[in-house]
C-alpha positions as CSV (number, residue, x, y, z in Angstrom):
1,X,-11.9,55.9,-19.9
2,X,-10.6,55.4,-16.5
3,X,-13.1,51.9,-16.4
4,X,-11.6,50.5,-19.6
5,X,-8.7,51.3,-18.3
6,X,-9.5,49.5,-15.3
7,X,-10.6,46.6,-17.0
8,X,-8.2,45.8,-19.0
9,X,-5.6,45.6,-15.9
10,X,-7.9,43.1,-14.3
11,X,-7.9,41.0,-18.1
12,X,-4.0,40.9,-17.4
13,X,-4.1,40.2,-13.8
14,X,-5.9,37.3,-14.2
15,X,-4.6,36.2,-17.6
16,X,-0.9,35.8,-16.4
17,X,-1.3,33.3,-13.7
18,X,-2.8,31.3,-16.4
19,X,0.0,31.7,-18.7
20,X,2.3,30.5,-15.8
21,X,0.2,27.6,-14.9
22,X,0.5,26.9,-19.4
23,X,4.0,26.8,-19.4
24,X,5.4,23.2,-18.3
25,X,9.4,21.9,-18.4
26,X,8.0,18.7,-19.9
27,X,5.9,18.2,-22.9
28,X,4.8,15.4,-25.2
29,X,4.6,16.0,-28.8
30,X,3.7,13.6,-32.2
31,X,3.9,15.0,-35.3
32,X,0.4,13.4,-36.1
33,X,-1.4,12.4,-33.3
34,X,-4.5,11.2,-35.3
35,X,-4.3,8.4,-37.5
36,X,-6.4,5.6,-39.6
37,X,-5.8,2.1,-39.8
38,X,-7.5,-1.0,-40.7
39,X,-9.1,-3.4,-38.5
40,X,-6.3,-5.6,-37.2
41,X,-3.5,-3.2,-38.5
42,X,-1.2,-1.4,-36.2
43,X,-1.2,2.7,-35.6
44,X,2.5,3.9,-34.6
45,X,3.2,7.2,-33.1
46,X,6.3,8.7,-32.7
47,X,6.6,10.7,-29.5
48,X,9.1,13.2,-28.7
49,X,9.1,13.8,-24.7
50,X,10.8,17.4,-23.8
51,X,12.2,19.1,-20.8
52,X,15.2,19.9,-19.0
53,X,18.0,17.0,-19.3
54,X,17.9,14.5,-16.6
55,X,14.6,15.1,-16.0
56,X,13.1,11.9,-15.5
57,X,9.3,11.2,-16.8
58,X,7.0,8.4,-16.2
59,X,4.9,7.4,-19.0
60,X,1.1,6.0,-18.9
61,X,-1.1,5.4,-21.5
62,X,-4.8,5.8,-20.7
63,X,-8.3,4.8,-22.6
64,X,-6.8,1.8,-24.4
65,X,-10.0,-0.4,-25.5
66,X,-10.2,-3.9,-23.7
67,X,-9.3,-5.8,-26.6
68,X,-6.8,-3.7,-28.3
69,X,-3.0,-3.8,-27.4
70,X,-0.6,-0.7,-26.9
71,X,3.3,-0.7,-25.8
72,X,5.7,1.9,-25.8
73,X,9.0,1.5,-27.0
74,X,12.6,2.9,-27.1
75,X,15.8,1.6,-29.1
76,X,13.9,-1.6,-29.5
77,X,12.9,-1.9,-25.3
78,X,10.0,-1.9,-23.9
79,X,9.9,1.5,-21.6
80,X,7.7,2.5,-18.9
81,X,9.6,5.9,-18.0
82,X,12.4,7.9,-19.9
83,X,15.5,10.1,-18.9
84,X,15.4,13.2,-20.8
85,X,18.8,13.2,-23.0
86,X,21.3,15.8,-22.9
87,X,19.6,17.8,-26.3
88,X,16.9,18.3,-24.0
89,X,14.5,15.1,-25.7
90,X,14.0,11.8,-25.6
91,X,12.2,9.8,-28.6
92,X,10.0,6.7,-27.9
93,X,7.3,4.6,-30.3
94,X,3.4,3.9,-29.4
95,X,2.5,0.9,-31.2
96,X,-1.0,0.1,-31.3
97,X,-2.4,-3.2,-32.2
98,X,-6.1,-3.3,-32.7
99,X,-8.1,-6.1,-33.6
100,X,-9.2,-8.0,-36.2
101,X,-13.3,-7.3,-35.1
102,X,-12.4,-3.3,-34.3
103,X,-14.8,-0.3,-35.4
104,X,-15.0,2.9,-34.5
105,X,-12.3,4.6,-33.2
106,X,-10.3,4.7,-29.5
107,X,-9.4,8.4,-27.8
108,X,-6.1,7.5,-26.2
109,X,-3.9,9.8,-23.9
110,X,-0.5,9.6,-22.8
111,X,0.1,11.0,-19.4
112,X,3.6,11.8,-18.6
113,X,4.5,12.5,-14.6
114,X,7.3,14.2,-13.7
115,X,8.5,15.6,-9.9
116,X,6.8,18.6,-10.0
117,X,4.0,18.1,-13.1
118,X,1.7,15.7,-15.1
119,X,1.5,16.7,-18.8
120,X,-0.8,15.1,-21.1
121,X,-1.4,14.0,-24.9
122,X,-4.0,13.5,-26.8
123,X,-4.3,10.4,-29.6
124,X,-6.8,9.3,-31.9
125,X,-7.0,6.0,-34.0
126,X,-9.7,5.7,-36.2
127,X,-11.1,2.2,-38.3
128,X,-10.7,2.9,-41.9
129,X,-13.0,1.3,-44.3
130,X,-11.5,-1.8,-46.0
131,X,-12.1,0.1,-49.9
132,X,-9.7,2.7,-48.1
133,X,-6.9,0.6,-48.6
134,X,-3.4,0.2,-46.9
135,X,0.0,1.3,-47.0
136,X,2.9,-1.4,-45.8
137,X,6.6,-2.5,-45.4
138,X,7.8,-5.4,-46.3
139,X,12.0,-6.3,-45.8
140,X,13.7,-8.5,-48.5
141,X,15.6,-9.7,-45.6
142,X,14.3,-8.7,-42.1
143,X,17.7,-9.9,-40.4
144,X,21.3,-9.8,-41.8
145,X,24.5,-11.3,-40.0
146,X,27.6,-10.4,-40.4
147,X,31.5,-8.8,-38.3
148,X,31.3,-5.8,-36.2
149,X,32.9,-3.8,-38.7
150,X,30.8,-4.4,-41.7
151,X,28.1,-2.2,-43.2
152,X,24.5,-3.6,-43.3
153,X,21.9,-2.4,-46.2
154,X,18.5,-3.6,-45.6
155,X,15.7,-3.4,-48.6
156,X,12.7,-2.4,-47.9
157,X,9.5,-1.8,-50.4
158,X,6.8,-0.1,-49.7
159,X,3.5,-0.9,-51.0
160,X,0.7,2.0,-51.5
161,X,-2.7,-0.1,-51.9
162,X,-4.5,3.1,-51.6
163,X,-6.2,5.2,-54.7
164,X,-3.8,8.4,-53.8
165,X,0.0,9.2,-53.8
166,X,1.5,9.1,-51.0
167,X,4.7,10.5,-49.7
168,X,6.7,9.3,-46.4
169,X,9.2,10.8,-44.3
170,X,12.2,8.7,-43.6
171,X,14.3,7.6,-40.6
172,X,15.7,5.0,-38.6
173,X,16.5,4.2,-35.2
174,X,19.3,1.8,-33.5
175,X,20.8,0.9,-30.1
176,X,22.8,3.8,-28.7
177,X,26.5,4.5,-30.7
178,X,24.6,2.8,-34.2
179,X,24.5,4.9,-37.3
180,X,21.4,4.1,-39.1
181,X,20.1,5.9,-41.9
182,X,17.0,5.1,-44.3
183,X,16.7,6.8,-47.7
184,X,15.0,5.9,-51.3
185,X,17.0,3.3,-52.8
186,X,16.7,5.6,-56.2
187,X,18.5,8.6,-54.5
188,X,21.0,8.6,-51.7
189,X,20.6,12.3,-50.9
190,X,16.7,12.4,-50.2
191,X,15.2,11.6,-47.3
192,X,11.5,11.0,-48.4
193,X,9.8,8.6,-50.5
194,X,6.5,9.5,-52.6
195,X,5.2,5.8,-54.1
196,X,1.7,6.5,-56.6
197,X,-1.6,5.0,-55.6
198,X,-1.2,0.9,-56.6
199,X,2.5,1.1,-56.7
200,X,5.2,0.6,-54.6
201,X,9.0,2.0,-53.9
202,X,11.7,0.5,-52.1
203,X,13.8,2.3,-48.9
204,X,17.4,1.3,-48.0
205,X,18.0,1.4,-44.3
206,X,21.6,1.4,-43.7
207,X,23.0,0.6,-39.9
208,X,26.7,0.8,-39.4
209,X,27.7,-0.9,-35.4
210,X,30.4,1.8,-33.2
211,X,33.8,-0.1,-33.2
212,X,33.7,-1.2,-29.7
213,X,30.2,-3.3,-30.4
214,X,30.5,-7.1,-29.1
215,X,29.0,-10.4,-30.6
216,X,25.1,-10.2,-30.0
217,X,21.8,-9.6,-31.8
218,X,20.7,-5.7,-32.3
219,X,17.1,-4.2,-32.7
220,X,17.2,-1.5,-35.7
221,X,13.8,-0.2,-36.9
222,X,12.8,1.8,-40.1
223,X,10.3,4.5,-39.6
224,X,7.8,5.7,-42.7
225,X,5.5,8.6,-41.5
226,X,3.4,11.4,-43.5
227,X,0.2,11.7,-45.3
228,X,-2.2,10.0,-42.2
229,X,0.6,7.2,-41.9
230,X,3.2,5.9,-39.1
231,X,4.9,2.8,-40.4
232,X,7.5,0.8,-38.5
233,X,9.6,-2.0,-39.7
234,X,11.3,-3.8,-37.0
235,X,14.9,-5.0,-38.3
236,X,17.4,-7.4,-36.9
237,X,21.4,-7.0,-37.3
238,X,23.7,-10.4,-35.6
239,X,27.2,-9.3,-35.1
240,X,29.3,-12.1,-35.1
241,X,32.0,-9.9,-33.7
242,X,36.1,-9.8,-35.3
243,X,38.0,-12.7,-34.7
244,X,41.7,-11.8,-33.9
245,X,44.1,-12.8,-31.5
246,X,47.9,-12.2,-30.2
247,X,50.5,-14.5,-29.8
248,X,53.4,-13.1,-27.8
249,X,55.9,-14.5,-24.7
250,X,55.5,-13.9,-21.5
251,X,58.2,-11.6,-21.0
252,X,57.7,-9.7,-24.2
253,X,61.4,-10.7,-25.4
254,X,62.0,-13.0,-28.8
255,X,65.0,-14.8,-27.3
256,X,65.2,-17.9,-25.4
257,X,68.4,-20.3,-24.4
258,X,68.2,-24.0,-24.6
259,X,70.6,-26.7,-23.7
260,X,71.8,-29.2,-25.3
261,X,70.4,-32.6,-24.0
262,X,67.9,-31.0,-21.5
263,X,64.3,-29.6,-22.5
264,X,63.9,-25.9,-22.1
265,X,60.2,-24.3,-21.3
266,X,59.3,-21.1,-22.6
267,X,55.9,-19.5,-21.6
268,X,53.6,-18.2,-24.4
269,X,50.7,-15.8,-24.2
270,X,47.9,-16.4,-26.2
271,X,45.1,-12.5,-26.1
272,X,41.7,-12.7,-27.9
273,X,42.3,-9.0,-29.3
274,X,38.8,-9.0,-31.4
275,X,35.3,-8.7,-30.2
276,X,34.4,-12.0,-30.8
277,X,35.3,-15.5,-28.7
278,X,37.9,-18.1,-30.0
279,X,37.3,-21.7,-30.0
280,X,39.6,-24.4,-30.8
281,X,43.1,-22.0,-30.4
282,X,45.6,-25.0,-31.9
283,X,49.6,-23.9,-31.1
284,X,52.0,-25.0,-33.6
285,X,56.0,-24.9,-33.8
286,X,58.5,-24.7,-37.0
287,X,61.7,-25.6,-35.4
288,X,65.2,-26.9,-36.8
289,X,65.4,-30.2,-38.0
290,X,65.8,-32.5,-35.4
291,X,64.4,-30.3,-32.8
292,X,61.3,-31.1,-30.7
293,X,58.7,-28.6,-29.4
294,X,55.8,-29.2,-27.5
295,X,53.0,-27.6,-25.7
296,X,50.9,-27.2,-22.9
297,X,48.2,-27.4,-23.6
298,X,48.2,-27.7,-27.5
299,X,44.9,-26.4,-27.8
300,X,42.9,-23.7,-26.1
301,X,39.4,-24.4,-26.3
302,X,37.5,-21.3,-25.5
303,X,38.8,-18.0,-25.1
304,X,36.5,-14.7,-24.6
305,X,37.0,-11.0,-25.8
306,X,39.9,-9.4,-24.0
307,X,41.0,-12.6,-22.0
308,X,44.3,-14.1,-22.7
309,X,45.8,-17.4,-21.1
310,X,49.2,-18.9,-20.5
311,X,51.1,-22.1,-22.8
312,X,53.8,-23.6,-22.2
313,X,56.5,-24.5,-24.8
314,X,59.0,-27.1,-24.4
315,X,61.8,-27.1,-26.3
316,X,64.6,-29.6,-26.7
317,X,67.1,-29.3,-29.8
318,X,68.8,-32.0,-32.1
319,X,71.5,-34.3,-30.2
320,X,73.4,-33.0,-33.0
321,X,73.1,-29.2,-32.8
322,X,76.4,-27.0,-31.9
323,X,76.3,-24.0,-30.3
324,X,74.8,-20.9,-32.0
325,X,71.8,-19.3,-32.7
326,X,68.8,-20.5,-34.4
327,X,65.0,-19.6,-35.0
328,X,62.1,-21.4,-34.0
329,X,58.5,-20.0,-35.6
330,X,55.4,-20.3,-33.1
331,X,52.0,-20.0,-34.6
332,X,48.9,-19.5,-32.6
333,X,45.4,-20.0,-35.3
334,X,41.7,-20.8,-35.6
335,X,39.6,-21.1,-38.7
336,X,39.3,-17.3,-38.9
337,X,42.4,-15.7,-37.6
338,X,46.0,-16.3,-36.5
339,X,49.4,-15.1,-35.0
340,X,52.9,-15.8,-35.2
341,X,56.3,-14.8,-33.8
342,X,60.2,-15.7,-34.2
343,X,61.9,-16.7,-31.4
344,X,66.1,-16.8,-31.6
345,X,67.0,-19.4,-29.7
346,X,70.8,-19.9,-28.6
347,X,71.8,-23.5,-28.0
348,X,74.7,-23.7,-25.3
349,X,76.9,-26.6,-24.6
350,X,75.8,-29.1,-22.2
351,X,77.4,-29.1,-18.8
352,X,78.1,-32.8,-19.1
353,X,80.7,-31.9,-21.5
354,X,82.3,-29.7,-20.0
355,X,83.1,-31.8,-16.9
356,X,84.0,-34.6,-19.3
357,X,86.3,-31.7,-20.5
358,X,87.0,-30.9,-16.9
359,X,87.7,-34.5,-15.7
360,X,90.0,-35.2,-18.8
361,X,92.4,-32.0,-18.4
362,X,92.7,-33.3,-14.2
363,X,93.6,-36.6,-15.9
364,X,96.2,-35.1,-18.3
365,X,97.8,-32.7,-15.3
366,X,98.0,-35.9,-13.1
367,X,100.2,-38.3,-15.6
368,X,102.5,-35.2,-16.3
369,X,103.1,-35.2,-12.5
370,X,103.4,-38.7,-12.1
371,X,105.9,-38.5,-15.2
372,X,108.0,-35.8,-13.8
373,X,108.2,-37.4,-10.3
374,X,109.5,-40.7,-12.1
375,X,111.5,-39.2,-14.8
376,X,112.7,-36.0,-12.6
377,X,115.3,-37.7,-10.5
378,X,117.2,-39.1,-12.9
C-alpha cells in the first residue's frame, strides 16, 4: 500500500514540471491546419496568434518546398512579426502558392519567438487529384471607387466544382477603424454560405470607411473557410475623399467699410474642410451695380485637407453710390462643392468732399467779413 502510494507521488512530482513547461503566454492556432488544394492553387490559413497584450511575436515559417511560395499577411501588409492586440490576439493570413508541377504534399511550421519562448504550429497542404475538383471566388467588381462616407457592397459568387455540398464560414477583414462584413446575398442575418456540388452562391461583402478616412486606396479581403477550404478574395476600395470647403474673412466679422472714390481690400479665408484636395478654387463677387470687386488671386489652384489660404478682395463702389449700407455676396466653388457669405458693406463719404465742404464754408465766413468791414462803418 505504502509503495503505490509512493508511486503515485513520484507520477505527480514529475508530471507537474511538465505541465509547467506545457503551458506558454503565446500560442498559434488555425481552425484547420490541414488542407487540399490543386496543383497551382493557393492554401490560406487563418492564424490567430495569443498571449498577453503588447507582447510582441516574431513569426517564421519553416519547410516551405523550393518552388512553392508562402507570405504572411495582416490588414492587407505583408508582416514578419505582430503586436498582440489589447483582446489579447492578433489575426494574420498564410497564403500559400504552390505550383503548377506540385505533388505530394509540404509539412509546414510556423514558429513564433517571443522574449521568453518559441511556440510552434504545425501545417499540412496536400495535392488534390484534378477529378477532386475546386471551390473558388470570383468578384463582379474586385475594386469600387467612391466618397469617404459612402457604403461599398462587393458581389462575390462562389463556385463549388466539387461532387459534394459544401458550406463556408464568412468574414471579412479591413484596414484598422473599417467595418466590413460578408454575408449570403440571399439572407442578411446569416453568416454562412452552403452552395451544392456544381453550383454556385453569391456573398456580399460590405465595407463602410471610419469618418476621419482620407483620399487613398484600401485593401479589404473576404474570407470563405469550412469543409477542407480557406478561400481569400482580395478586394480594393478608392476613396476619393468629401470635397467641401469654407469661405469666411479673416477677422470672422461680415462687415466692411469702403470709400467712396478709393479701393478698399478686405481679406478672405478660403479652409478645405473635407477629406479630399481642392483644385481650381475660382472666387467670385455679386456686388451693387456699378461696383467693382476683385481678387487676389482669383483662383486657388491646389488646396489640401485641413489647409486654408489667404485672398484678397478689393473693393471699390459706383462713383455714384451715397452713403449707406449695402451687401456684397462672395462665393468661393469648384466642380463639387462651394461657399458663400454676405458681407454689409457701409460706403462713407469721401474726404475730398468734405474739404471741398470745408474750403467753401472758409470762403463763405471770409466774404461776410470782408462785407461787414466795408459795409460796418457806415
Amino acid at each position: 500500500m505504502r509503495t503505490g502510494i509512493a508511486a503515485a507521488l513520484v507520477l505527480v512530482a514529475l508530471a507537474a514540471p511538465a505541465s509547467a513547461q506545457e503551458a506558454t503566454s503565446v500560442s498559434l492556432v488555425t481552425p484547420y491546419p490541414e488542407v487540399v488544394v490543386q496543383a497551382g492553387d493557393k492554401a490560406t490559413f487563418q492564424i490567430t496568434v495569443s498571449g498577453e497584450p503588447g507582447t510582441r511575436v516574431e513569426l517564421e515559417l519553416q519547410g516551405i518546398p523550393a518552388d512553392w511560395d508562402a507570405v504572411l499577411r495582416g490588414s492587407g501588409l505583408v508582416v514578419e512579426a505582430v503586436t498582440v492586440e489589447d483582446d489579447g490576439t492578433t489575426r494574420v493570413t498564410l497564403d500559400v502558392t504552390t505550383p503548377e508541377t506540385a505533388t505530394g504534399e509540404a509539412n509546414l511550421t510556423l514558429v513564433g519567438r517571443s522574449d521568453v519562448e518559441t511556440v510552434r504550429l504545425p501545417l499540412r497542404v496536400r495535392i488534390g487529384e484534378e477529378s477532386a475538383g475546386t471551390v473558388t471566388l470570383e468578384p463582379q467588381f474586385p475594386a469600387l471607387r467612391g466618397p469617404s462616407d459612402a457604403t461599398f457592397d462587393f458581389t462575390v459568387t462562389v463556385r463549388n466544382d466539387t461532387p459534394e455540398e459544401i458550406q463556408l464560414q464568412l468574414s471579412g477583414e479591413g484596414p484598422r477603424g473599417w467595418r466590413v462584413e460578408a454575408r449570403p446575398s440571399a439572407e442578411r442575418q446569416a453568416s454562412a454560405i452552403s452552395v451544392e456540388a456544381g453550383s454556385t452562391g453569391r456573398i456580399t461583402v460590405t465595407a463602410n470607411p471610419p469618418v476621419n478616412a482620407v483620399a487613398g486606396t484600401y485593401p479589404i479581403r473576404l474570407v470563405a473557410a469550412g469543409d477542407g477550404y480557406e478561400l481569400t478574395q482580395d478586394l480594393v476600395v478608392e476613396l476619393t475623399g468629401i470635397e467641401d470647403l469654407r469661405l469666411d474673412t479673416a477677422e470672422g466679422a461680415l462687415n466692411a467699410e469702403v470709400e467712396l472714390g478709393t479701393p478698399s481690400e478686405l481679406t478672405l479665408l478660403v479652409a478645405n474642410t473635407g477629406s479630399a484636395p481642392l483644385q481650381g478654387i475660382e472666387l467670385r463677387a455679386t456686388a451693387p451695380s456699378g461696383w467693382t470687386v476683385t481678387f487676389d488671386p482669383e483662383t486657388v489652384d491646389f488646396l489640401a485637407p485641413g489647409d486654408l489660404t489667404q485672398v484678397t478682395a478689393t473693393i471699390e463702389a459706383s462713383p455714384e453710390a451715397i452713403a449707406g449700407d449695402y451687401r456684397i455676396t462672395f462665393r468661393a466653388s469648384t466642380d463639387q462643392a462651394q461657399d458663400s457669405i454676405e458681407v454689409r458693406t457701409t460706403v462713407n463719404p469721401s474726404q475730398v468732399w468734405g474739404l471741398v465742404g470745408v474750403g467753401i464754408i472758409a470762403l463763405v465766413l471770409a466774404g461776410l467779413a470782408w462785407l461787414f468791414r466795408r459795409f460796418g462803418r457806415r
